[in-house]
C-alpha positions in Angstrom: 46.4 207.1 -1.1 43.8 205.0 -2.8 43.7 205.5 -7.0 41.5 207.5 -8.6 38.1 206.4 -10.4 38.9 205.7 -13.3 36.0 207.5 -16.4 35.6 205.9 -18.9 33.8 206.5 -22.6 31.2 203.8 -23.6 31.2 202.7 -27.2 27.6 203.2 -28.8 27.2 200.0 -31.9 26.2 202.5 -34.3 29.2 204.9 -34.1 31.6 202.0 -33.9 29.7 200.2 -37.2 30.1 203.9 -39.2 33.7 202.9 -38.5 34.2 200.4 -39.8 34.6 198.0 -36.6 32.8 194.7 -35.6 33.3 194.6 -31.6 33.5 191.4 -30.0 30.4 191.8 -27.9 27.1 193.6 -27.6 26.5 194.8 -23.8 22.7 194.6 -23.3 22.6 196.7 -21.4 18.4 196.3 -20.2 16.1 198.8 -19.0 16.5 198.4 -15.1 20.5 198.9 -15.8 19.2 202.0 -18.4 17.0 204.0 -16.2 16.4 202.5 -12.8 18.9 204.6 -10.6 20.5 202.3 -8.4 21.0 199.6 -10.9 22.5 202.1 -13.2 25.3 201.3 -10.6 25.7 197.7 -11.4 25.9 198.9 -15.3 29.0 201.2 -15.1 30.5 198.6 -12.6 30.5 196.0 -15.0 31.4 198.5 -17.9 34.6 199.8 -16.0 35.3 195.7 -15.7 35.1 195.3 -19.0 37.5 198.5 -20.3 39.8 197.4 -17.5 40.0 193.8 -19.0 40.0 195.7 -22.4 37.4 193.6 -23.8 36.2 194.6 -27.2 32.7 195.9 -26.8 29.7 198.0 -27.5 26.1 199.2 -26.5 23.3 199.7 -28.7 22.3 203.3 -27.0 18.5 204.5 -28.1 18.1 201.6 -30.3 17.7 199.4 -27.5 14.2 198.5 -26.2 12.7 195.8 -24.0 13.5 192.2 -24.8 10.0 192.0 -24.1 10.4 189.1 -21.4 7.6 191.3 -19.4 4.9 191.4 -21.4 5.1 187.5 -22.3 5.3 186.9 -18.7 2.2 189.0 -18.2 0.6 186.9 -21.0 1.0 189.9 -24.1 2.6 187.5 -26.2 1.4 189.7 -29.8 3.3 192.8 -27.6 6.1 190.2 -26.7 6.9 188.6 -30.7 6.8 192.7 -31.7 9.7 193.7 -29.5 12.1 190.5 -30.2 11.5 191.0 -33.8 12.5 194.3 -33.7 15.5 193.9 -31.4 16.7 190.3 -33.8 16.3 192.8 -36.8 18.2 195.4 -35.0 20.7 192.3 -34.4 21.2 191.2 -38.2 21.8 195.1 -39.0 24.9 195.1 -37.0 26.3 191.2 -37.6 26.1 190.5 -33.2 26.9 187.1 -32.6 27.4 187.3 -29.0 25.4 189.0 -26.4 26.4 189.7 -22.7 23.9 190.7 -20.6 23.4 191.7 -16.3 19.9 190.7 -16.0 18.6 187.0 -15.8 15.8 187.8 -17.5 17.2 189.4 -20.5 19.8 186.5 -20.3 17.0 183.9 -20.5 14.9 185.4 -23.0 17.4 185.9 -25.4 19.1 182.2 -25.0 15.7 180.2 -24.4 13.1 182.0 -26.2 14.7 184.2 -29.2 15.6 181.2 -31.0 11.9 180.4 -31.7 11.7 183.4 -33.6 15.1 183.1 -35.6 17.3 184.8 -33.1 20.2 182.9 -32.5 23.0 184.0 -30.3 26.1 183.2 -27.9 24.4 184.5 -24.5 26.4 185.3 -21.6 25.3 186.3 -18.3 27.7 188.8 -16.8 28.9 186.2 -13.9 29.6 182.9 -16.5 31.7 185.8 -18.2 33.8 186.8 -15.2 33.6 182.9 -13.9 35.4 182.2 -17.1 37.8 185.3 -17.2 39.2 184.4 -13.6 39.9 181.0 -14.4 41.5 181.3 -17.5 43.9 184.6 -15.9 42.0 186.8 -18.1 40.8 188.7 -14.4 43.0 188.9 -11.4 41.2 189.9 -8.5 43.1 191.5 -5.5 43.2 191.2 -1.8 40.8 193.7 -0.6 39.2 194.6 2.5 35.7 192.7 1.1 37.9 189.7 2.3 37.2 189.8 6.0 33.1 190.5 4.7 30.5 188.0 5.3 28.9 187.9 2.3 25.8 185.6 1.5 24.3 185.1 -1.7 20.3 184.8 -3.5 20.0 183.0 -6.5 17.6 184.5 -9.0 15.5 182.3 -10.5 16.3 182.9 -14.2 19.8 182.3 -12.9 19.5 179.3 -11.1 16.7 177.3 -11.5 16.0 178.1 -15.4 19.4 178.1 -15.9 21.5 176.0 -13.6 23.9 178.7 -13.4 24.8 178.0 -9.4 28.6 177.3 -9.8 30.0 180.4 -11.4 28.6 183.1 -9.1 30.0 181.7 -5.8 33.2 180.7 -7.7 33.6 184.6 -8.7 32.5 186.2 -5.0 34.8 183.4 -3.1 37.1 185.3 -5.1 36.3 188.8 -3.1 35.4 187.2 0.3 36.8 184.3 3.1 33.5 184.5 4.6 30.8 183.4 2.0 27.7 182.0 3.7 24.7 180.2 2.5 21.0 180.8 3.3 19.1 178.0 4.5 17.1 177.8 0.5 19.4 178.0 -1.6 20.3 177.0 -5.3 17.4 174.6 -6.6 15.9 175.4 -3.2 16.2 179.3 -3.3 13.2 181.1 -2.9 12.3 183.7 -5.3 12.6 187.3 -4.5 9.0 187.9 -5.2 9.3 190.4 -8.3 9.3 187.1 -10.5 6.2 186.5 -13.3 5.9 190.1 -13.8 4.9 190.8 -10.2 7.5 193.2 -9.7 5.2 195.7 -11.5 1.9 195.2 -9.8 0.2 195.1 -6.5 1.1 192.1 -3.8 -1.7 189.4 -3.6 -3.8 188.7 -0.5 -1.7 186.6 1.8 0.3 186.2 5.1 3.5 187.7 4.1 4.9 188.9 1.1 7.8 186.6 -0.7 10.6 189.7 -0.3 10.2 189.9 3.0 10.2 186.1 3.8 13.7 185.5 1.6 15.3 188.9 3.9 14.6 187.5 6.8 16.2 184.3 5.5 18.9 186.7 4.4 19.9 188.1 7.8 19.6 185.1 9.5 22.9 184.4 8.0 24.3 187.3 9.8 25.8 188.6 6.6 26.9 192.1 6.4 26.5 192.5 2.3 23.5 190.4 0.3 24.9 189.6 -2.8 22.7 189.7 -5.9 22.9 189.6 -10.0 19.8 190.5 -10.8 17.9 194.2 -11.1 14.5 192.2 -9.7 16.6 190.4 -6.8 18.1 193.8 -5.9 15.1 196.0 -5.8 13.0 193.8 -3.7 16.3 192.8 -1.2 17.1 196.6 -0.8 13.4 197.0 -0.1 13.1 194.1 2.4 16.4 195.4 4.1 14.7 198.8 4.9 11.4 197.0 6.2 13.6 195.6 8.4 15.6 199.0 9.3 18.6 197.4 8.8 19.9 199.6 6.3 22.9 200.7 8.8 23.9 197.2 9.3 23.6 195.1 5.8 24.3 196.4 2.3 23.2 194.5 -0.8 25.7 194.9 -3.8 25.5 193.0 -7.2 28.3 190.6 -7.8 29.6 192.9 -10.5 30.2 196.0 -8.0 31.9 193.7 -5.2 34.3 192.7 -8.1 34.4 196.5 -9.5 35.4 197.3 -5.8 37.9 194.6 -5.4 39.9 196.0 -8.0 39.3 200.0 -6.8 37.4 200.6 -10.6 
């Protein structure tokens, strides 16, 4: 019989600092992982990855807010420098040195553009973490029945081409699957998913096609049966292009962190 689930109890910063105890790591934890339902997913996936590894952690709770990498991108930039002040003052209060995050764009903000404004950190996207953990025999990831999954992969842009992080996510889901395969663009060449420069929260622009369902169809061409994603953006406009196709039945999409969460039955 398969294990159980396991439940688990996340640490909150302030509880843990009325304690007495500096954990290693802040979780950001981001609003598409706070409130959007299906990415709420990919959050206690990674959290039940990080208990089982018993890493030393903790979330800020209600005193997070937006990084504010939104409103800069929709050119606020007053509404932008309000929210990172606040969050790098909410930062000092507790001593965080070191940030891990799931979403690029939380990831990139923080790293690229905090530092402008005083806030300097260690910032680690979810997949250089787990890159690093598996190498180093920190993570052992089993045999599982993902093995025999073809699997292909879309680089987000805040990822990849801001970033350069290309390595460490196929490195970490060659670890779940045999069968990884790559869409025609990919990497430097990957095409957006079409929520990028704030997009994702306003109406499509007169055109052809839209961008989300151009990079599915590039998607399915690969014949995958799970598109693999590490990004909230990536994810919402995949799923969606996946049901504009009606192929919901036949292709999943799953963020890196729950094909590793289900690798190990967490």
């Amino acid at each position: 019989m398969p294990m159980p689930k396991i439940t688990i109890t996340i640490p909150i910063m302030a509880e843990v600092h009325a304690r007495g105890e500096k954990p290693e790591y802040l979780f950001w934890v981001g609003c598409a992982g706070a409130y959007d339902d299906r990415y709420k997913k990919v959050t206690r996936a990674f959290a039940k990855i990080l208990t089982h590894m018993g890493v030393s952690f903790a979330i800020l709770g209600t005193e997070e807010t937006c990084t504010g990498d939104p409103a800069r991108r929709a050119g606020n930039e007053m509404l932008f420098q309000m929210q990172a002040l606040q969050n790098i003052a909410t930062f000092e209060k507790y001593g965080i040195k070191k940030i891990l995050t799931i979403c690029p764009h939380c990831f990139n903000t923080f790293k690229n553009e905090y530092p402008d404004l005083g806030g300097n950190y260690e910032v680690i996207h979810y997949v250089q973490f787990l890159d690093q953990a598996i190498r180093e025999n920190k993570l052992r990831v089993p045999k599982s029945v993902l093995q025999q999954t073809r699997i292909t992969y879309h680089d987000p842009c805040y990822l990849g081409r801001a970033n350069n992080i290309y390595k460490e996510p196929r490195f970490v889901l060659e670890q779940v699957t045999d069968h990884l395969v790559e869409m025609d663009r990919n990497r430097s060449f990957s095409l957006c998913c079409g929520a990028g420069g704030a997009q994702m929260f306003k109406e499509a622009e007169k055109g052809n096609k839209e961008v989300f369902i151009e990079r599915t169809e590039e998607a399915l061409s690969t014949n995958a049966e799970v598109i693999a994603t590490a990004c909230p953006f990536c994810m919402t406009m995949l799923t969606d292009g996946i049901k504009y196709k009606n192929k919901e039945q036949e292709v999943k999409n799953y963020d890196i962190a729950e094909l590793i969460a289900q690798a190990l039955n967490l």
